[in-house]
C-alpha positions in Angstrom: -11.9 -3.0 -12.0 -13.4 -5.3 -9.2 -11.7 -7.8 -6.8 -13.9 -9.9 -5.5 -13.3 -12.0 -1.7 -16.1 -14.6 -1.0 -16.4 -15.4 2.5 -18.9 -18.2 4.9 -18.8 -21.5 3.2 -18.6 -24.3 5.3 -19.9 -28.2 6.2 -24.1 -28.3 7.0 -26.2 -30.8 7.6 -28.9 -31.0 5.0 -31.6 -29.0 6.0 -29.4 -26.3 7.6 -28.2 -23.2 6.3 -25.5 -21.0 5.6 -24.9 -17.1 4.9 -21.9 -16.2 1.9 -21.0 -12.6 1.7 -18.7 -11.1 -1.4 -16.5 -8.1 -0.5 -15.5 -5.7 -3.3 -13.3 -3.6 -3.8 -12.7 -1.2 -6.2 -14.8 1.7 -8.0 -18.6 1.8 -9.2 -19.6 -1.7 -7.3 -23.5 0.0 -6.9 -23.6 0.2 -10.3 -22.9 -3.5 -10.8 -25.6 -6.1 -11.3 -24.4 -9.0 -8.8 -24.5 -12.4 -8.8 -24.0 -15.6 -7.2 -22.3 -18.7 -9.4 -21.2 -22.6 -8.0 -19.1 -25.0 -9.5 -19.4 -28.7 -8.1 -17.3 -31.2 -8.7 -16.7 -32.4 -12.2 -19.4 -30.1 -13.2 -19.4 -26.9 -15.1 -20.1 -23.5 -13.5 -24.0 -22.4 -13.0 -25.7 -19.2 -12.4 -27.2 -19.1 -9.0 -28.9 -16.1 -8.8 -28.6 -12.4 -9.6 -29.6 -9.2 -7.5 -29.7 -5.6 -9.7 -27.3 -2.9 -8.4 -30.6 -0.9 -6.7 -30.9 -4.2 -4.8 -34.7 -3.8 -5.6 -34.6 -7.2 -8.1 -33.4 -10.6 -7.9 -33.9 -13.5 -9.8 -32.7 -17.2 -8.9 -32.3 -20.7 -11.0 -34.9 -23.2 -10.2 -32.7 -25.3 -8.4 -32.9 -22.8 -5.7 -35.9 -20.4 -5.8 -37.8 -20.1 -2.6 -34.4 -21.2 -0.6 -32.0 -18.6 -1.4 -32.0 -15.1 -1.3 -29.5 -12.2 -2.4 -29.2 -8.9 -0.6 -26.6 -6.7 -1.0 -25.0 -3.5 0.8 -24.3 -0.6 -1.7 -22.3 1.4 1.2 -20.2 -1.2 2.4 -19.9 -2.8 -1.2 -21.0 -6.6 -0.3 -23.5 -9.0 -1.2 -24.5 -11.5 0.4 -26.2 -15.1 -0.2 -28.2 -16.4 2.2 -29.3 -20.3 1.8 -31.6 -22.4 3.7 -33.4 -25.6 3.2 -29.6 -27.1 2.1 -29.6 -30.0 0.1 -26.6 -32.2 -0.8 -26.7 -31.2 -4.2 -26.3 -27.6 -3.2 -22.6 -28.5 -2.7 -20.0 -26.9 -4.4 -17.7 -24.1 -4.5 -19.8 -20.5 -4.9 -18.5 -17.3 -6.6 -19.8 -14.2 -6.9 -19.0 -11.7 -10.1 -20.9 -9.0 -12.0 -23.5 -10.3 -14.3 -22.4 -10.7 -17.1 -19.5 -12.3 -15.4 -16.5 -10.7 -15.9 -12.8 -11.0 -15.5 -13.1 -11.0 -11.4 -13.3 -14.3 -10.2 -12.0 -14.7 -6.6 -11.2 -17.8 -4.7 -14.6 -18.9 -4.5 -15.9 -20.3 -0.5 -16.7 -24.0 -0.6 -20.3 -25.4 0.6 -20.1 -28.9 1.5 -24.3 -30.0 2.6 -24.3 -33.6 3.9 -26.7 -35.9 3.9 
């Protein structure tokens, strides 16, 4: 069982760019494939991207390759999202959760880019 705590959402001017980092606790996070999900407003939930528990892949959505990148921290049990090049429509309210997503939803950190 995981429990999830995402962390380092906040307002940005378009253009600028944030860093979200997911704490977990709980046993086996390493070997966990991670990955990073947002939910705007009125929308429905998308993948964002995914990083595999060596850390040595990652794969993004379209929306967001060559902006974002995943990393994550086997020892300390985090992973982190790091986002540049922020557009408005990167706003919304990002998870992260094992992929396939499983029961281990947490709060969620809200991105607000404005234009």
């Amino acid at each position: 069982q995981l429990q999830l705590v995402e962390s380092g959402g906040g307002m940005v001017q378009a253009g600028g760019s944030l860093r979200l980092s997911c704490a977990a606790s709980g046993r086996a996070f390493s070997s966990y494939t991670m990955g990073w999900f947002r939910q705007a407003p009125g929308k429905e939930r998308e993948f964002v991207g995914v990083i595999a528990w060596s850390g040595g892949a990652t794969y993004f959505a379209d929306s967001v390759k060559g902006r974002f990148t995943i990393s994550r921290d086997n020892a300390k049990n985090t992973v982190a999202l790091q986002m540049t090049s922020l557009k408005p429509e990167d706003t919304a309210v990002y998870y992260c959760n094992t992929v396939p997503w499983g029961d281990y939803w947490g709060q969620g950190t809200q991105v607000t880019v404005s234009s």
